[in-house]
C-alpha positions as CSV (number, residue, x, y, z in Angstrom):
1,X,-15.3,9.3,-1.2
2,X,-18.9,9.5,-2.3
3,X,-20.2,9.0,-5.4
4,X,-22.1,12.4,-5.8
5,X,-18.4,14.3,-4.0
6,X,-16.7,11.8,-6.8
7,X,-18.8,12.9,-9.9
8,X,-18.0,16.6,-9.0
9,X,-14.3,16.5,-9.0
10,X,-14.6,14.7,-12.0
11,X,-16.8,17.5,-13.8
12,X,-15.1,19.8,-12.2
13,X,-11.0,18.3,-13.6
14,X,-13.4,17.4,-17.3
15,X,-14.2,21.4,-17.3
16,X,-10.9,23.0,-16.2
17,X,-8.8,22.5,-18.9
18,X,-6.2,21.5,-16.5
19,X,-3.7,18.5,-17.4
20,X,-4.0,15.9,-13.7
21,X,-1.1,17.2,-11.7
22,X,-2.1,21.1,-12.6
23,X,-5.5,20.4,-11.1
24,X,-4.5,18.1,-8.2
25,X,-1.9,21.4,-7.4
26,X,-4.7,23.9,-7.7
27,X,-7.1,21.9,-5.7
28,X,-4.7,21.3,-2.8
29,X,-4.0,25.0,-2.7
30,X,-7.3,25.8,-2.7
31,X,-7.7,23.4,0.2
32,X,-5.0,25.6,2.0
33,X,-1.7,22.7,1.3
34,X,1.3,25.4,0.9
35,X,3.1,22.3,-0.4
36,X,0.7,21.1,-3.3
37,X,3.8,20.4,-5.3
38,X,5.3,18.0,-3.2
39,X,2.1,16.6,-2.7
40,X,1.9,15.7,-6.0
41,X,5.2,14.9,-6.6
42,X,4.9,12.4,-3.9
43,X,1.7,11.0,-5.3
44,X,3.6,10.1,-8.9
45,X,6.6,9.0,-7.3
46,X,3.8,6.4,-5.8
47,X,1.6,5.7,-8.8
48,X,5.1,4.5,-10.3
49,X,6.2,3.0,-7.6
50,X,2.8,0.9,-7.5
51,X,3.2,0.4,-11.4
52,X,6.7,-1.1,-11.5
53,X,5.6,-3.3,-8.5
54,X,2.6,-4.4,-10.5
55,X,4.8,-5.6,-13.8
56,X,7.3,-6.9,-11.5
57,X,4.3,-9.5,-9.9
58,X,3.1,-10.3,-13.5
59,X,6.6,-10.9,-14.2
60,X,7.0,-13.2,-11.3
61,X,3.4,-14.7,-12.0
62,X,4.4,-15.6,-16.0
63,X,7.9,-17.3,-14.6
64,X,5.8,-19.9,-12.4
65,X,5.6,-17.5,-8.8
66,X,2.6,-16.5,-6.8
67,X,2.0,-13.7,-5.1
68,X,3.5,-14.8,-1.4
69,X,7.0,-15.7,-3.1
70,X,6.9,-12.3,-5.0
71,X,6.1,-10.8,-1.4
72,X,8.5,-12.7,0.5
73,X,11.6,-11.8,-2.0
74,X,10.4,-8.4,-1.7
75,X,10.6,-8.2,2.1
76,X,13.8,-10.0,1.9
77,X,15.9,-7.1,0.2
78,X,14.0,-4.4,2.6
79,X,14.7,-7.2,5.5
80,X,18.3,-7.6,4.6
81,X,19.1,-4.8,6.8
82,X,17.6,-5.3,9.5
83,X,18.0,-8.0,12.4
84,X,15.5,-11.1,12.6
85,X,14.3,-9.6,15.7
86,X,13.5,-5.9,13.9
87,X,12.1,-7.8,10.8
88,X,9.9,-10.1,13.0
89,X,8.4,-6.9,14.6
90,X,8.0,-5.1,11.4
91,X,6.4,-7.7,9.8
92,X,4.4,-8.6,12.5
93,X,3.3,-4.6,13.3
94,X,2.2,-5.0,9.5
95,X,0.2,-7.9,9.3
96,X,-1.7,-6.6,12.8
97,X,-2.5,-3.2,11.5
98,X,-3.8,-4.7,7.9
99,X,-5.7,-7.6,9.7
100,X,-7.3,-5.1,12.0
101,X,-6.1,-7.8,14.6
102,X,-5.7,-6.5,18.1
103,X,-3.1,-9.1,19.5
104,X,0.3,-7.4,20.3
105,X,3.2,-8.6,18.4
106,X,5.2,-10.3,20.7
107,X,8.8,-8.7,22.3
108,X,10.5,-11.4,20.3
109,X,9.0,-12.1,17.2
110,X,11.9,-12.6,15.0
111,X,11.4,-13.2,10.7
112,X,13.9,-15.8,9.5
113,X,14.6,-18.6,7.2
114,X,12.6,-21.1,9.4
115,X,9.3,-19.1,9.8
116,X,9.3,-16.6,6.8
117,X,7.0,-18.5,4.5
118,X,4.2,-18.7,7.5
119,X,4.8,-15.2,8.6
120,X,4.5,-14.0,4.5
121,X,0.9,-16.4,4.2
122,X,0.1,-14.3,7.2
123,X,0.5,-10.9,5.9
124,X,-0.8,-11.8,2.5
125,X,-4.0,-13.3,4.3
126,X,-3.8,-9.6,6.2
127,X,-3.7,-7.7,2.9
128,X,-6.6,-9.8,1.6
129,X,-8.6,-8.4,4.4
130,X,-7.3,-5.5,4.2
131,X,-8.4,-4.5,0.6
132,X,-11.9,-6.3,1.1
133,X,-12.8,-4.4,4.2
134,X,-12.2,-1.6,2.2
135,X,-14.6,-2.9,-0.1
136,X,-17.2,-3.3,2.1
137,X,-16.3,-0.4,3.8
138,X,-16.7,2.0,0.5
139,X,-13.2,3.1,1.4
140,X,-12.6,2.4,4.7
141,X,-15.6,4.9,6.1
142,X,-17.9,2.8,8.1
């Protein structure tokens, strides 16, 4: 989002009156969205979702962790139900589409005991370029 596109919305929220989620729901109805509510809804359920995660890493950090361990015991309790060869796919799907790497995931990529720690630097390095691109990027618009 530009900066000038940026500076208006935030006039525009500052002069409304409007608490956040009143003016996110009139905006996205004005934009035509019949289901502003769940838009929103979904957007908090996120904003939490992303908070919790975030004091769950500092957590992690404070008891000696890094950010790959907090990652890999993350994907371990999604992983859990799913078999090596779905997990190695997933995770390999994931670190492809954040590295911007066009390499298919191989047919049998499998996640497991033996190769998690690589396959978690991986999609941690993957992130990294992820969020930096974006960066550079101003959002992801080239």
């Amino acid at each position: 989002m530009n900066k000038t596109i940026s500076d208006d919305l935030l006039k525009e929220f500052e002069e409304s009156g409007l608490d956040l989620d009143s003016f996110m729901k009139k905006k996205l109805s004005d934009a035509g969205k019949v289901n502003a509510v769940e838009i929103v809804e979904e957007m908090n359920t996120t904003a939490a979702m992303i908070d919790q995660n975030y004091a769950d890493l500092k957590e992690h950090k404070a008891n000696g962790g890094n950010r790959q361990s907090w990652l890999q015991r993350k994907l371990g309790v999604v992983f859990s139900k799913m078999s090596p060869s779905q997990a190695g796919q997933v995770i390999g799907h994931l670190t492809q589409a954040l590295s911007g790497d066009s390499e298919d995931v191989p047919e049998d990529a499998v996640y497991n005991d033996i190769n998690a720690e690589s396959k978690i630097e991986k999609l941690d390095k993957a992130i990294i370029q992820s969020v930096c691109r974006n960066f550079v990027y101003d959002g992801g618009e080239k």
